[in-house]
C-alpha positions in Angstrom: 77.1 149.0 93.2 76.6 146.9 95.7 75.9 143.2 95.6 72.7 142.4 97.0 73.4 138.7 96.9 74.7 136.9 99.4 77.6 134.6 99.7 75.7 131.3 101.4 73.7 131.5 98.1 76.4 130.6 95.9 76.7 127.2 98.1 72.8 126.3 97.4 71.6 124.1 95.4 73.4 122.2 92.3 74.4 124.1 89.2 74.0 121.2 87.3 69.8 121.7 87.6 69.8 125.1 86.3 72.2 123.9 83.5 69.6 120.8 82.6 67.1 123.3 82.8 68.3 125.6 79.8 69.5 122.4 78.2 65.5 121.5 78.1 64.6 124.8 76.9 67.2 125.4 73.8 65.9 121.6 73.1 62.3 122.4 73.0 62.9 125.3 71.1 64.5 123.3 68.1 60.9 121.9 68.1 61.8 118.6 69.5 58.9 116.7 71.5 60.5 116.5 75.1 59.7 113.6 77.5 60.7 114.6 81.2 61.9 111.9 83.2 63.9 114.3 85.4 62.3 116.1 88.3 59.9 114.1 90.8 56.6 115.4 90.4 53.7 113.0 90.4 51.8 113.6 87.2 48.7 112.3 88.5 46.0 114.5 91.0 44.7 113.4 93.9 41.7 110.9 94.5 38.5 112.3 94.1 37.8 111.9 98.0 40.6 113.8 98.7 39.5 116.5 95.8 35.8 116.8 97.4 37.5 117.6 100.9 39.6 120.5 99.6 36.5 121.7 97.6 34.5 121.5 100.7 36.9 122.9 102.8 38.0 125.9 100.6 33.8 127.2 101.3 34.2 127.2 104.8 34.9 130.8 105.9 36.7 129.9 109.4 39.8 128.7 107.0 40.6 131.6 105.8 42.2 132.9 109.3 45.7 132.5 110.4 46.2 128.3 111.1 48.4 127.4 113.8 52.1 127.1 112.8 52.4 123.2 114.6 49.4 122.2 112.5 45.4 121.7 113.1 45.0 119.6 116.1 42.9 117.2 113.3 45.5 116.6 111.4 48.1 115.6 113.8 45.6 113.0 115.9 44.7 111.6 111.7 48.8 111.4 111.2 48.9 109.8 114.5 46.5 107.3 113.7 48.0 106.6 110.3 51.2 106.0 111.6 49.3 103.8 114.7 47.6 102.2 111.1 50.9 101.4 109.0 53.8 101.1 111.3 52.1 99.7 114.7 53.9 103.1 116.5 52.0 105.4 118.7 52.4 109.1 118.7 51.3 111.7 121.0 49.7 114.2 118.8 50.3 117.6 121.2 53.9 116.9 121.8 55.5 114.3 119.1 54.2 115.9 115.8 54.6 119.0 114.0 53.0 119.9 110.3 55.1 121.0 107.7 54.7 123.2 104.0 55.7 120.3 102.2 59.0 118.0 103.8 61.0 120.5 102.1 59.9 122.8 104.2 61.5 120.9 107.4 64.3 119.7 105.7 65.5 123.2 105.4 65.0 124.2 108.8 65.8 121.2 110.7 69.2 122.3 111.5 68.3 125.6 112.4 66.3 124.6 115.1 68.8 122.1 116.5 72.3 123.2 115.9 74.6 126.0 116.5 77.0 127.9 113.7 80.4 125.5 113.7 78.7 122.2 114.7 79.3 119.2 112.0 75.9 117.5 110.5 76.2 114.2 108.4 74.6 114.1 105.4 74.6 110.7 102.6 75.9 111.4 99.4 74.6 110.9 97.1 71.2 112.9 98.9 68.6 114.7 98.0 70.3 118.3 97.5 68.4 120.3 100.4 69.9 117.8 102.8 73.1 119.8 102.4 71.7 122.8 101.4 70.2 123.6 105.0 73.1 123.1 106.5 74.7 126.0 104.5 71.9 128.0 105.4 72.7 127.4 109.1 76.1 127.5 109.2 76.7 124.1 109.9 79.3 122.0 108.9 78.1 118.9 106.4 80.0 115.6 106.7 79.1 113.6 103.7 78.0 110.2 104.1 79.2 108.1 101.1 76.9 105.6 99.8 78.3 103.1 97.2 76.6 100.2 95.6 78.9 97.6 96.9 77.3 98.3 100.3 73.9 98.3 99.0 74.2 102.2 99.4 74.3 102.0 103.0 76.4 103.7 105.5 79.8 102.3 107.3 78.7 103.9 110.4 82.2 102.2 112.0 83.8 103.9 109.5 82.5 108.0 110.6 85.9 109.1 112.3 85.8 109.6 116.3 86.2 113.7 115.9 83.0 113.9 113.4 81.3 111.8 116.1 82.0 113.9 118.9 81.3 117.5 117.3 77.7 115.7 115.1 74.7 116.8 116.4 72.6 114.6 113.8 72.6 112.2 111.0 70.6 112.3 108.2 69.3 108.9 105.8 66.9 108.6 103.5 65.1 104.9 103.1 63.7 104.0 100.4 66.2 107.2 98.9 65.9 109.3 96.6 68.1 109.5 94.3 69.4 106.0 94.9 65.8 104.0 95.1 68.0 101.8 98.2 65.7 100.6 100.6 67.3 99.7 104.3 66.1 96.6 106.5 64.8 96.5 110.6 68.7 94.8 111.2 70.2 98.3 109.6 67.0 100.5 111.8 68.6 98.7 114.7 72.5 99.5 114.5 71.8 102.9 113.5 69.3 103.8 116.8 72.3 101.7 119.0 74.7 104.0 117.3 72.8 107.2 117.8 72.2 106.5 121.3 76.5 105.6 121.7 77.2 108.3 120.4 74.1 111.0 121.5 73.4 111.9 117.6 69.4 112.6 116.7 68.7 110.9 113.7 66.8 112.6 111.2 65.2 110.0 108.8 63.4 111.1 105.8 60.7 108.6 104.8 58.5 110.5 102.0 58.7 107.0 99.7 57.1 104.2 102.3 54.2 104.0 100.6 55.6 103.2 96.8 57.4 99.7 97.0 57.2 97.0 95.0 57.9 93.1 94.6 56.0 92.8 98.1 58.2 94.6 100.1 56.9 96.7 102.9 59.5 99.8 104.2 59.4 100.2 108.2 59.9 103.7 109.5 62.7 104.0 112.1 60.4 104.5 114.9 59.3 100.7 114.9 62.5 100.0 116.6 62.3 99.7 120.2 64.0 103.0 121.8 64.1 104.7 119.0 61.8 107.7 119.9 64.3 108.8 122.2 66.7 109.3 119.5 65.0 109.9 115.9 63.2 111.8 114.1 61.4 111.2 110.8 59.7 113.1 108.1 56.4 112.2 105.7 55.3 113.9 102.9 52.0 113.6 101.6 53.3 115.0 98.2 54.2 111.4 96.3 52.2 109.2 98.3 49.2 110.5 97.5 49.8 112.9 94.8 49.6 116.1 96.6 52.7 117.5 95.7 51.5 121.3 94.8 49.0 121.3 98.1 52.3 121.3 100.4 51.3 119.1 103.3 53.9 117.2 105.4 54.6 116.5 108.7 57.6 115.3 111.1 57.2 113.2 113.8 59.5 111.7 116.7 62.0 112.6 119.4 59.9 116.1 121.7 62.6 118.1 121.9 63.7 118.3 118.4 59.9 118.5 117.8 59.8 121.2 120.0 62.5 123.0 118.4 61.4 122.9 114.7 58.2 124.1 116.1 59.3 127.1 118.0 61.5 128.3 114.8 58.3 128.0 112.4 56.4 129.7 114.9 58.7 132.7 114.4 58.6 132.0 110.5 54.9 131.1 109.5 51.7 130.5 110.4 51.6 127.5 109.2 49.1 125.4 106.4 46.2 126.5 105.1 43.3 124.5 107.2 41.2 123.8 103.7 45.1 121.7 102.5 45.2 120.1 105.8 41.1 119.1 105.6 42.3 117.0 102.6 45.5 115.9 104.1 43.1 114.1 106.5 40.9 112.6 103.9 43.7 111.9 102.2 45.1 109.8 105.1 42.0 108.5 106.4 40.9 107.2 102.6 44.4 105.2 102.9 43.5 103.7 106.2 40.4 102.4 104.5 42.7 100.5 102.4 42.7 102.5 99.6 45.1 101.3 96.9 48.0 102.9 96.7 50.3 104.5 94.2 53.2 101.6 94.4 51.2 99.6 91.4 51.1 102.5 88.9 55.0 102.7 89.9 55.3 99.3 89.4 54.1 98.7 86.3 55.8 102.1 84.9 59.8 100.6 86.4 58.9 97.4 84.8 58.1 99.5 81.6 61.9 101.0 81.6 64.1 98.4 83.4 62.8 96.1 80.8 62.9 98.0 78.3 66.3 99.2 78.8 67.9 96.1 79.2 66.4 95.3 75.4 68.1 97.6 74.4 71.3 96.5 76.2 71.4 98.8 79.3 71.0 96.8 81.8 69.9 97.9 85.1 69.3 96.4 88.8 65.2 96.3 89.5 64.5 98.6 92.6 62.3 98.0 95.2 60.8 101.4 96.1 60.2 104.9 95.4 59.5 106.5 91.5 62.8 106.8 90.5 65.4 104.6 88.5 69.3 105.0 89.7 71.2 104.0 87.1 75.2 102.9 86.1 75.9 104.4 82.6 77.2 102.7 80.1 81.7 102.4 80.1 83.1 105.8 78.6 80.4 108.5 79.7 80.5 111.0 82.6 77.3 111.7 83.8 76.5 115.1 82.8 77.8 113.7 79.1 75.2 111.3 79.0 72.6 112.7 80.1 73.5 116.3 77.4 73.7 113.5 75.1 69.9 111.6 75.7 68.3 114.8 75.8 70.0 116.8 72.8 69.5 113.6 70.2 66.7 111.9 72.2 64.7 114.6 73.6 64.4 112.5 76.9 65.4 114.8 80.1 67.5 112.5 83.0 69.1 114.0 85.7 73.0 113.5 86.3 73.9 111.5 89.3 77.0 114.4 90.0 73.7 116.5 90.7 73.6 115.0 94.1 77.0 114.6 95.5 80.0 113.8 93.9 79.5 109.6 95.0 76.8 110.4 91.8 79.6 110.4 89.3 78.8 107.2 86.6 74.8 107.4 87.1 71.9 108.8 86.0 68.1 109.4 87.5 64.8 108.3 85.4 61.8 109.5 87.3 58.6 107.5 86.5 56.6 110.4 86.0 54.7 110.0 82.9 52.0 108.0 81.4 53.5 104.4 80.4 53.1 105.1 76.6 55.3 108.4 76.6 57.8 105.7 78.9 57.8 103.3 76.1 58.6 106.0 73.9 61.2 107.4 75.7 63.0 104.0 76.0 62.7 103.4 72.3 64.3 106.6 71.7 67.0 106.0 74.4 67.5 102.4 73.1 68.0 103.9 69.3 70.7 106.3 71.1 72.8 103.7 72.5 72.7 101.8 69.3 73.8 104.9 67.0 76.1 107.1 69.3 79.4 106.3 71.0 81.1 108.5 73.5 83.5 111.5 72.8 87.1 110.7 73.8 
């Protein structure tokens, strides 16, 4: 018989997620209470404005027709104004913004709509596993960024050799990141437009966390830098900030002509959001610009929750500044995927291997913050009870 499957599929995506996934269910099925601290879904709904909108929206009968695959004409002028409203830059809503089915849905195609089969993309690792997973789909060649602590997780752009440089059409980054929770400064922003324009790379920069930083600190998007437009692109998601995550409502924003491009491949894809989603994608970015208050406290509160309690329990752990997810050294004598087997078979607390996104992951772990803070406390008394009772295999 034939096989029906093919080859690029076997390159998608990390085995190590399907693996954690029947890990999960043989360990429910023991009848163990499981506390999920592994994918990044916000375990909250959206605000009630945002709620009524949808509601409202969903009774309209022009709604139900085919939208337009670039977005509503609404919702690009409201993202233009929240971007105008949070990062001071201005956006032409016809030609500078296109709406996506959740940034996932861009991420994958990106490199479709700007590469050619045999050109060389660079991509961090550790990323966020679609990064390098559309670039499989397109045929392009991923260089991998690594990102190490003792450079803040940061890229040695002086370091990329010459011949990746010339055959790169792009670079992708990810500030605040997932998985790392790094967070880059306006200094970075600056050297990285300066390279791109030395060097005639688009920068792609994926900025679905802005809005969920603590301690103060406010994350810039790329296009604040002066020039940048010309050069960079940069995707939002609605899906985290504002706990839309199942409505798939995003948007990318930037440089025309890669706007352009990502727009005429969708056209020949879909047709684009449904209008009653993108109703309360407005409300939900025009209730923001009304100074609504944001997620970034409940996130707060919830990494204080773990950091502190983890380093009770002597794990000790450096505090992030953004984004609903803890990166995490393990303790001497672990790999990753050990670890992690380990929490979840005697713990019943799910964390995701750091090999799960690149193999810079080795020696960490990802907590997401995605439960109610009792269930956190919970889970960190059972993961501080682990390290206290089990040592390492040899």
């Amino acid at each position: 018989m034939k096989n029906y499957q093919s080859k690029r599929l076997s390159q998608l995506g990390s085995a190590i997620f399907s693996e954690m996934a029947q890990w999960k269910e043989e360990v429910r099925a023991s009848g163990m209470d499981v506390i999920d601290l592994g994918i990044g879904s916000p375990d909250r709904p959206p605000s009630d404005k945002v709620i009524r909108a949808m509601e409202q929206a969903v009774r309209k009968p022009e709604v139900y027709g085919y939208p337009t695959s670039e977005g509503s004409p609404a919702f690009r002028e409201a993202v233009a104004r929240w971007y105008k409203h949070r990062f001071e830059v201005e956006l032409d809503a016809e030609s500078e913004i296109v709406t996506l089915m959740g940034s996932q849905d861009g991420l994958a195609h990106l490199a479709m709509a700007v590469c050619d089969p045999g050109d060389v993309a660079m991509v961090p690792d550790p990323g966020y596993p679609i990064y390098s997973a559309s670039l499989v789909l397109a045929g392009v060649e991923a260089y991998f960024l690594p990102l190490r602590e003792e450079n803040g997780y940061l890229p040695k752009l002086q370091e990329i050799p010459g011949e990746v440089l010339r055959k790169a059409k792009f670079i992708l980054l990810n500030y605040p990141s997932n998985p790392l929770s790094a967070v880059a400064t306006r200094p970075f922003f600056e050297e990285l437009v300066a390279f791109a324009k030395r060097h005639e790379l688009l920068v792609v920069h994926d900025l679905a966390y802005s809005e969920m930083a603590f301690d103060g600190f406010r994350p810039m998007s790329i296009l604040e830098v002066e020039g940048a437009k010309e050069v960079a692109v940069e995707f939002h998601s609605l899906s985290k900030s504002f706990n839309m995550a199942g409505c798939r409502i995003a948007f990318m924003v930037g440089q025309k002509d890669a706007v352009r491009a990502l727009r005429v491949l969708k056209s020949n894809i879909d047709y684009g959001v449904f209008l009653a989603v993108q109703e309360a994608g407005i409300a939900a970015l025009e209730e923001d610009m009304e100074q609504r208050e944001s997620v970034a406290g409940l996130y707060e509160r919830r990494r204080n929750i773990v950091i502190d309690g983890l380093a009770a329990a002597g794990w000790t752990i450096p505090r992030p500044r953004a984004t609903m997810f803890i990166w995490a050294r393990i303790p001497e004598g672990w790999t990753a995927r050990q670890i992690s087997r380990e929490i979840l078979y005697k713990a019943g607390v799910v964390v995701i291997p750091g090999d799960a996104f690149g193999k810079e992951g080795e020696g960490y772990v990802r907590i997401a913050l995605v439960q109610e803070e009792d269930r956190l406390r919970e889970a960190v008394r059972r993961i501080g009870e682990f390290l206290q009772t089990v040592r390492p295999s040899k």
